[in-house]
N, C-alpha and C positions, 0 to 999 in steps of 0.2 A: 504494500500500500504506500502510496507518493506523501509526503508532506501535505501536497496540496489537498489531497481528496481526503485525508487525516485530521485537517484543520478543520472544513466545515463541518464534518460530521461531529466532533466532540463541541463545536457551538451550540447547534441545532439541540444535541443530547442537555448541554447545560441551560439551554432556553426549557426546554420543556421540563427539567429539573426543578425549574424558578416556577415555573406556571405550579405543578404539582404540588411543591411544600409551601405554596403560599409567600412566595418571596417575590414574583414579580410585580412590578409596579412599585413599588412602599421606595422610600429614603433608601438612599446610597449609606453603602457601609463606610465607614472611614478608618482610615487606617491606625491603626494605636502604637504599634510598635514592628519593627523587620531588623530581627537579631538573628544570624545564624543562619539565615536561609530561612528562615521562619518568621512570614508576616502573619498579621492577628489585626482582622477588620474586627469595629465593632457597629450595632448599630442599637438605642435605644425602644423598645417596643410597648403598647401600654399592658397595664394591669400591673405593670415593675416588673415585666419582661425584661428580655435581653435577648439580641442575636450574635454570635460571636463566628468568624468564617476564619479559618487557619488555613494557611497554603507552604507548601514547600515542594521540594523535588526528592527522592531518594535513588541510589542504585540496589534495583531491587526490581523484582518481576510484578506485576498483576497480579497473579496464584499470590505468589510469595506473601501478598500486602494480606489479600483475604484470609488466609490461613492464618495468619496472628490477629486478626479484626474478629474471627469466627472464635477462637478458642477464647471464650467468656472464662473461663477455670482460672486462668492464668493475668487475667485484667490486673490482679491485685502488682503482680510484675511490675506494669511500665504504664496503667492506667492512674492520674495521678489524682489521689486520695483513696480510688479503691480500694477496701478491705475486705470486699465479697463479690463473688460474680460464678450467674451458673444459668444455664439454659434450661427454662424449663420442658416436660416432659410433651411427646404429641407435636413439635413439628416435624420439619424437614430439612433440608439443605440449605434451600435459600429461602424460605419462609419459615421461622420461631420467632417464641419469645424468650425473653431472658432477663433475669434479675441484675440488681446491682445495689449495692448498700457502700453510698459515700461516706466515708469516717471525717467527722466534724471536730476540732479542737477544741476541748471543755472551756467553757459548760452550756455546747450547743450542745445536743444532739444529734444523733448521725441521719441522716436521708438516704433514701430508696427511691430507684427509679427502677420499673417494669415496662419493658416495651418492647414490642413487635417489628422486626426487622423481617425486610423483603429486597431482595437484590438480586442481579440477574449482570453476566457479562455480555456486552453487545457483541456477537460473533464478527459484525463486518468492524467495529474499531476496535474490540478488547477492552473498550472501556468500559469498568465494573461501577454499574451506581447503586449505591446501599441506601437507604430509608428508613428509617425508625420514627418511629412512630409512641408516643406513650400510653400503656394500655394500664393503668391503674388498678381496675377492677377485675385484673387475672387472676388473681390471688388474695388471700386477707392480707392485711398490713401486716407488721411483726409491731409488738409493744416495745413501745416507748420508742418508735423511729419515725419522723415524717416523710412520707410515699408523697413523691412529687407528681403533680397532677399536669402540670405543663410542661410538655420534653417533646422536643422533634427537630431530628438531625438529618442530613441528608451529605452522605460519603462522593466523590467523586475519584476512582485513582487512573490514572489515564496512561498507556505506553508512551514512550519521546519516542521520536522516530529516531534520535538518536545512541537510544538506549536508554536505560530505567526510566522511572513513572514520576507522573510529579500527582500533586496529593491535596486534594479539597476536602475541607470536614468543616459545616454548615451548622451551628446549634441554637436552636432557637428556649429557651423556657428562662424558668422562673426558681430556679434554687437558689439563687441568693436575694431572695424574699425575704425581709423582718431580720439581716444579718447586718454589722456594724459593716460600714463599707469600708474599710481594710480588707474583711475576709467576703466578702459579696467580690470586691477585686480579683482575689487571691482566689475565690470557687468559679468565678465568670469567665476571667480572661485570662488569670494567668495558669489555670487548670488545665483548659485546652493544648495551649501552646507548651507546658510541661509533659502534654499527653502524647501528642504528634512529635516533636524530638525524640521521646522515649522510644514511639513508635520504630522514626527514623532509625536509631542506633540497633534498635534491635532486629530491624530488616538488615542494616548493614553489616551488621556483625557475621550473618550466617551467609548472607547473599555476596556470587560473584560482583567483582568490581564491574563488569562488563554486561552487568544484568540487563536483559532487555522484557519488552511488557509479553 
């Protein structure tokens, strides 16, 4: 596949991304910080929403990216606050749900988010778009944890035709709701961008240098 015919196709795929999570049209994200390869748009949303979008590039495959995005067990690794994470029972490959219990610094309490991911790789570009969605009501709460009710992200990882993938991860909610804003900061925007470098380094740890999508 040429450059050329590789470019409009992952447009078209990220237009109709934007239409689907509800992101097209609203305010432009702006950019907060680009450390490391790693920029972090944000964009303010009502109810004390947030939307936060992280980009970077890694050497590292497509498969390679999903394969650690898919393995929920191991979140607590290089997802950053994670201290639990696990798929629950009855889906499939590219449709489940799955749990997550974000660890809070006392004397917050920890948060839960549950929600439904659906993804699929586009055969003619390779590029994998993942979706989550927050399903709240899959399960009971656990005591004494707040189950976050507004969560939805949406993944892009895309081949370079030059070799390895560069990397979109979209999150729209509300967990840092009713939190001192130092740590609504520190869970908002700098959570993600701690999340996606982790990511990073752990794709590149195991992945050839010459990885392609």
């Amino acid at each position: 596949m040429t450059h050329k015919r590789f470019l409009p196709s992952l447009l078209i795929l990220w237009a109709l991304t934007l239409v689907q999570s509800g992101l097209w049209g609203q305010s432009a994200f702006e950019l907060r910080t680009a450390e490391g390869g790693v920029k972090v748009y944000v964009r303010s949303e009502a109810n004390d929403e947030m939307s936060v979008r992280v980009t970077t590039s890694a050497q590292a495959t497509v498969k390679q990216a999903q394969d650690i995005i898919d393995d929920a067990p191991n979140y607590p690794e290089w997802v950053h606050r994670c201290a639990e994470a696990y798929v629950l029972p009855g889906g499939e490959a590219n449709a489940y749900t799955y749990y997550s219990r974000i660890d809070m610094p006392f004397p917050f309490g920890d948060r839960e988010v549950v929600g439904t991911i659906s993804q699929l790789i586009d055969p003619g570009t390779g590029v994998l778009t993942r979706t989550i969605k927050a399903d709240p009501e899959a399960i009971p709460p656990n005591k004494g944890v707040d189950r976050i009710g507004v969560y939805s992200a949406v993944w892009i990882i895309a081949p370079r035709p030059e070799g390895g993938i560069d990397i979109s991860c979209t999150v729209r909610t509300a967990a840092g709701a009713g939190l001192p804003n130092w740590l609504r900061k520190e869970v908002m925007t700098g959570g993600p961008a701690k999340t996606v470098r982790n990511l990073v380094a752990r794709l590149e740890a195991v992945a050839p240098a010459s990885a392609g999508g």
